[in-house]
KELOBA-101275 format. One line per field, with one value per residue: residue in three letters; x, y, z of N, C-alpha, C in turn; residue number from 1. Coordinates in pm, 1 decimal. Example, Ala and Ser with C-alpha at 12.3 -4.5 7.8 and 13.67 -1.06 7.14 Angstrom:
<sites>
rest	ALA; SER
n_u	1319.0; 1285.0
n_v	-569.0; -225.0
n_w	780.0; 708.0
ca_u	1230.0; 1367.0
ca_v	-450.0; -106.0
ca_w	780.0; 714.0
c_u	1320.0; 1290.0
c_v	-330.0; 3.0
c_w	780.0; 787.0
nr	1; 2
</sites>
This chain:
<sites>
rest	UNK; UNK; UNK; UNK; UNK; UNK; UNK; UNK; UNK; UNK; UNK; UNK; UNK; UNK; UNK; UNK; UNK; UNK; UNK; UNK; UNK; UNK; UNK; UNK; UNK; UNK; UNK; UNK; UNK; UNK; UNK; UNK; UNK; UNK; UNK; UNK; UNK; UNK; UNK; UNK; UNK; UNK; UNK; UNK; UNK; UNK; UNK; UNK; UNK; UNK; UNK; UNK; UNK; UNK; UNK; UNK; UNK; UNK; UNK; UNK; UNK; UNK; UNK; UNK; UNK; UNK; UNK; UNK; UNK; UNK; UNK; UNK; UNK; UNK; UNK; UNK; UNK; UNK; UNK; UNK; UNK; UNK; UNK; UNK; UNK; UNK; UNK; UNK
n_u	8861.1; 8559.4; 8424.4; 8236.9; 8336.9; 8613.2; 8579.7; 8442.2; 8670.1; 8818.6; 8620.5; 8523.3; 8777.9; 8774.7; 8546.7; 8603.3; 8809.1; 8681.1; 8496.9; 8677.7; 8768.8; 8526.2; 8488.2; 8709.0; 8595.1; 8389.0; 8486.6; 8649.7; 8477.1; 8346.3; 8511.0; 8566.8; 8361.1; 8306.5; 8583.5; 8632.2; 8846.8; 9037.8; 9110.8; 9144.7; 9398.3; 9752.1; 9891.6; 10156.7; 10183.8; 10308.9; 10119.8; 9905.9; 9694.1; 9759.7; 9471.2; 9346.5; 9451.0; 9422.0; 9134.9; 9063.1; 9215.7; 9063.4; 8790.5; 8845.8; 8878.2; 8638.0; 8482.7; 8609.5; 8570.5; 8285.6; 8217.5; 8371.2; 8258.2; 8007.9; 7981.9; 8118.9; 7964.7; 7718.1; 7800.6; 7838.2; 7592.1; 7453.1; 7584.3; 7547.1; 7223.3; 7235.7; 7392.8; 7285.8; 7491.7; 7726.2; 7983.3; 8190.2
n_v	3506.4; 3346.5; 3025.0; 2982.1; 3186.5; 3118.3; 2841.4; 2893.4; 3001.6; 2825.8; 2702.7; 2957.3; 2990.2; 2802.1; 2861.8; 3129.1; 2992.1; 2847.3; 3039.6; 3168.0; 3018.8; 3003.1; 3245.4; 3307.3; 3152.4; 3223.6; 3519.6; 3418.9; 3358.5; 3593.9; 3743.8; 3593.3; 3596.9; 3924.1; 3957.2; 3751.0; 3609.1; 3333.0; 3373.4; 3581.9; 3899.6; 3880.5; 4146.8; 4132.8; 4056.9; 4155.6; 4191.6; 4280.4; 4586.7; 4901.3; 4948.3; 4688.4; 4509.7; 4640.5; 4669.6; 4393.6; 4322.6; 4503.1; 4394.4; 4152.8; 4171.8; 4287.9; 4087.9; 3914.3; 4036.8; 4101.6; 3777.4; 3705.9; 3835.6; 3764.4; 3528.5; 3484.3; 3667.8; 3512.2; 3255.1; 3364.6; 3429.9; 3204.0; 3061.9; 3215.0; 3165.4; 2936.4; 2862.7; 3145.9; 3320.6; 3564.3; 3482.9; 3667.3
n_w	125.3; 17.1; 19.8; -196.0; -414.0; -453.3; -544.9; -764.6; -935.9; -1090.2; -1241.3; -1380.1; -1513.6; -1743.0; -1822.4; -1937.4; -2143.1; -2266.8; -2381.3; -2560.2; -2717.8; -2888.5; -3002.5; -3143.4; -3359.6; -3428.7; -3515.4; -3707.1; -3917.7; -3988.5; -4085.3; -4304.3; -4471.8; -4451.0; -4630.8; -4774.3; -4732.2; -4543.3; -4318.6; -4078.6; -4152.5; -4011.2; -3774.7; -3855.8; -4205.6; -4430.1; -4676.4; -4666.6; -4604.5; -4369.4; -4308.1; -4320.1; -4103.9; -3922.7; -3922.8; -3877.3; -3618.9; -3461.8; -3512.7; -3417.8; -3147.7; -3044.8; -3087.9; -2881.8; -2680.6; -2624.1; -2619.0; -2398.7; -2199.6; -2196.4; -2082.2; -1865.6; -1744.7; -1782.4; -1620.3; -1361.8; -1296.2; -1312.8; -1074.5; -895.1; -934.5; -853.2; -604.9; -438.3; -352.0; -499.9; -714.7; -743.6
ca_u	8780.7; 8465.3; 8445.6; 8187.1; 8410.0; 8729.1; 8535.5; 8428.5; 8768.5; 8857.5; 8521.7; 8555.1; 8888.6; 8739.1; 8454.2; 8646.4; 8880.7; 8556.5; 8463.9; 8802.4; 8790.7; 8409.7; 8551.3; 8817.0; 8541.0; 8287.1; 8614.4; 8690.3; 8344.5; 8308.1; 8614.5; 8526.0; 8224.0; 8361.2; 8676.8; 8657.8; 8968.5; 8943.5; 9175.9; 9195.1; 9545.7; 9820.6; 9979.9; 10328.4; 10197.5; 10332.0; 10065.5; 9803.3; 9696.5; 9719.4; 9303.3; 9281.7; 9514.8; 9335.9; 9004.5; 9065.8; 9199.0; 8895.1; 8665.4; 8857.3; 8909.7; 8529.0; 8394.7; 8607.7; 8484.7; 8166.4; 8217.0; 8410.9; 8133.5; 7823.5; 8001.1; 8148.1; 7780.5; 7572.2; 7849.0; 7804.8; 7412.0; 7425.0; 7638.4; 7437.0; 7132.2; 7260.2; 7415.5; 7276.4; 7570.6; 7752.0; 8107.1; 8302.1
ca_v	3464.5; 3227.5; 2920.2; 3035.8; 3266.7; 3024.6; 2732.1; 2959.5; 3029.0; 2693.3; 2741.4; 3112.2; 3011.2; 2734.1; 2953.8; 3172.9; 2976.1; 2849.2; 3182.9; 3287.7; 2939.8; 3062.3; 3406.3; 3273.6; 3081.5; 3354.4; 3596.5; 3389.8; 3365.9; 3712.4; 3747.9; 3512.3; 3658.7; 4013.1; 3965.8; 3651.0; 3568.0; 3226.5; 3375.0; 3724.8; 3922.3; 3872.1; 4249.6; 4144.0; 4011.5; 4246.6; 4178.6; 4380.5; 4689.9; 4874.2; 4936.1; 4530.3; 4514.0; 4729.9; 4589.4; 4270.5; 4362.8; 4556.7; 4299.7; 4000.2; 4249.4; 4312.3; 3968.7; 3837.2; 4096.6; 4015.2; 3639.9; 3684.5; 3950.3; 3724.8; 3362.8; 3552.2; 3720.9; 3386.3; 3159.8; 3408.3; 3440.8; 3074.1; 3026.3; 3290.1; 3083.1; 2769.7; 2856.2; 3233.1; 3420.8; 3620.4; 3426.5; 3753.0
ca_w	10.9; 99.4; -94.9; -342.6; -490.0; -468.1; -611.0; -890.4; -973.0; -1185.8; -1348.9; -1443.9; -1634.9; -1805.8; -1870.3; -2032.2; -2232.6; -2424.2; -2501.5; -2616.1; -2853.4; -2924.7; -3033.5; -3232.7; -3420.0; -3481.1; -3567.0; -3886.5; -4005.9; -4009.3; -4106.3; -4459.6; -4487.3; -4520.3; -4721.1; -4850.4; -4697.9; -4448.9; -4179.3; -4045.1; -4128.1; -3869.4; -3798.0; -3914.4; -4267.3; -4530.1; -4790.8; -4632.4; -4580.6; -4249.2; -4298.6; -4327.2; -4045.2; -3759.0; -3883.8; -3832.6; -3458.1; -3390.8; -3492.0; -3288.1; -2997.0; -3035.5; -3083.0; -2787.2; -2522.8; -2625.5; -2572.7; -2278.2; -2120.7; -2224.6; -2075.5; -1745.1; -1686.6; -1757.8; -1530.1; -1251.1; -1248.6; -1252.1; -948.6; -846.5; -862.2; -761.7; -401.8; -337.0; -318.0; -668.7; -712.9; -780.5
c_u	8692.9; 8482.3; 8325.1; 8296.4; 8588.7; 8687.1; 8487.4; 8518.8; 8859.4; 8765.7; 8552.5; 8696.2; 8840.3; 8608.5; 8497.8; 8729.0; 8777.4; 8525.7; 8577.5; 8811.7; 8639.3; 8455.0; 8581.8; 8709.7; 8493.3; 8403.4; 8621.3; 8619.5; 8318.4; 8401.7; 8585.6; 8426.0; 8220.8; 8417.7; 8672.0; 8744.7; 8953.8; 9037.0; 9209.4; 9379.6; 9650.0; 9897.2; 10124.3; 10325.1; 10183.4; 10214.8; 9930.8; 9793.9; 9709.7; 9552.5; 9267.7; 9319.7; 9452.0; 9179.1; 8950.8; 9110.5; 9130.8; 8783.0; 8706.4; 8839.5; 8734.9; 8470.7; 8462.8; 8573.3; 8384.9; 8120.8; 8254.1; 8305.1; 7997.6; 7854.9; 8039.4; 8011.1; 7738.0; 7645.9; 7816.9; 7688.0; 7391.7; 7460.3; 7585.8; 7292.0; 7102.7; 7305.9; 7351.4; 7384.8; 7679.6; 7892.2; 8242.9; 8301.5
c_v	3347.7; 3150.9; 2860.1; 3085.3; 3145.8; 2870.6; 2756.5; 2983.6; 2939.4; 2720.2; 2838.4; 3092.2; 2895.6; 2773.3; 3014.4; 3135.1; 2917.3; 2944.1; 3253.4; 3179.0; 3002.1; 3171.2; 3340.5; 3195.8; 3179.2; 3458.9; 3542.5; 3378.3; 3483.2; 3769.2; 3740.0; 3553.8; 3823.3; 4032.4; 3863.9; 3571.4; 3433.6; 3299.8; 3545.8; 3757.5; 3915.6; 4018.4; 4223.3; 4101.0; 4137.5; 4248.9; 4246.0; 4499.5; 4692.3; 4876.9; 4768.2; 4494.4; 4530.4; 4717.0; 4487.0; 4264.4; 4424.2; 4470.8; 4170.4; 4052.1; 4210.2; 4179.7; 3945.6; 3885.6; 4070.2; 3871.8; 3639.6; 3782.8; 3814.1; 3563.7; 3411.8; 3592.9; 3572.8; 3273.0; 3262.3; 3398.3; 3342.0; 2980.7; 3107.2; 3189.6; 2965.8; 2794.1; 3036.5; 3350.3; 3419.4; 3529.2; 3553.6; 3873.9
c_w	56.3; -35.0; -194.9; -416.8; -539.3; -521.2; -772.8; -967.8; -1157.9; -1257.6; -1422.2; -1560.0; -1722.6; -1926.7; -2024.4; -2145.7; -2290.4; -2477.1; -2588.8; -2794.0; -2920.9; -3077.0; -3175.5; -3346.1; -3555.8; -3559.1; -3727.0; -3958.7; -4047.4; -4097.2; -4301.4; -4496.1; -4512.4; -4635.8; -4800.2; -4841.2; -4527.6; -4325.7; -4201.6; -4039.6; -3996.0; -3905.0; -3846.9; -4072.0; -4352.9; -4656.9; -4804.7; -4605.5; -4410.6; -4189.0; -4247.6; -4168.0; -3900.3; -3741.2; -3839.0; -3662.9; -3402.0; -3371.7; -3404.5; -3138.4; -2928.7; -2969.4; -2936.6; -2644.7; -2486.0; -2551.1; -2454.4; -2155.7; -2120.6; -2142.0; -1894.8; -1703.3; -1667.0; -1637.0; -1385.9; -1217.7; -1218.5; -1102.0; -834.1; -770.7; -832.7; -568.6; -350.0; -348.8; -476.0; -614.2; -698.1; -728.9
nr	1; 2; 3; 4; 5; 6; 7; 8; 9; 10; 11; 12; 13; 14; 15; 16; 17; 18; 19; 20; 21; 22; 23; 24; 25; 26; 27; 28; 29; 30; 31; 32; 33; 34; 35; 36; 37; 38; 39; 40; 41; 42; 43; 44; 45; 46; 47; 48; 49; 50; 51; 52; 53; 54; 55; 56; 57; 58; 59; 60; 61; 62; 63; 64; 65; 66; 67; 68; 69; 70; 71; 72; 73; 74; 75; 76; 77; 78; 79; 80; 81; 82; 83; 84; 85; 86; 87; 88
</sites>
């Protein structure tokens, strides 16, 4: 491993744990903004449907691939065009 890629490493998880808090942001807005409800159902809470249930894990699933796709791309291009060579 050259030490692009192994210097990228620490970044890339830092990277991503902003996009995962990101996510988690955007998730409950959408979330409240659907249902009306401030926090997406947790699968074990009896008071929901399973519709509410599997929508709400589609749309966090969604949002955080998203986030984690769009923060992973832009940190690579950048390390990209700072030293030359892709990190990953």
């Amino acid at each position: 491993m050259d030490g692009v890629k192994l210097a990228y490493k620490p970044f890339g998880l830092l990277l991503s744990a902003a996009a995962g808090a990101a996510a988690g942001t955007v998730t409950r807005r959408l979330w409240r903004a659907a249902s009306g409800e401030a926090q997406p159902p947790k699968a074990t809470e009896p008071d929901h449907s399973w519709t509410e249930i599997l929508a709400a894990a589609a749309l966090q699933g969604a949002v955080f691939a998203l986030a984690k796709a769009a923060v992973d791309r832009a940190g690579a291009t950048t390390v990209k065009r700072l030293t030359g060579t892709w990190p990953a």
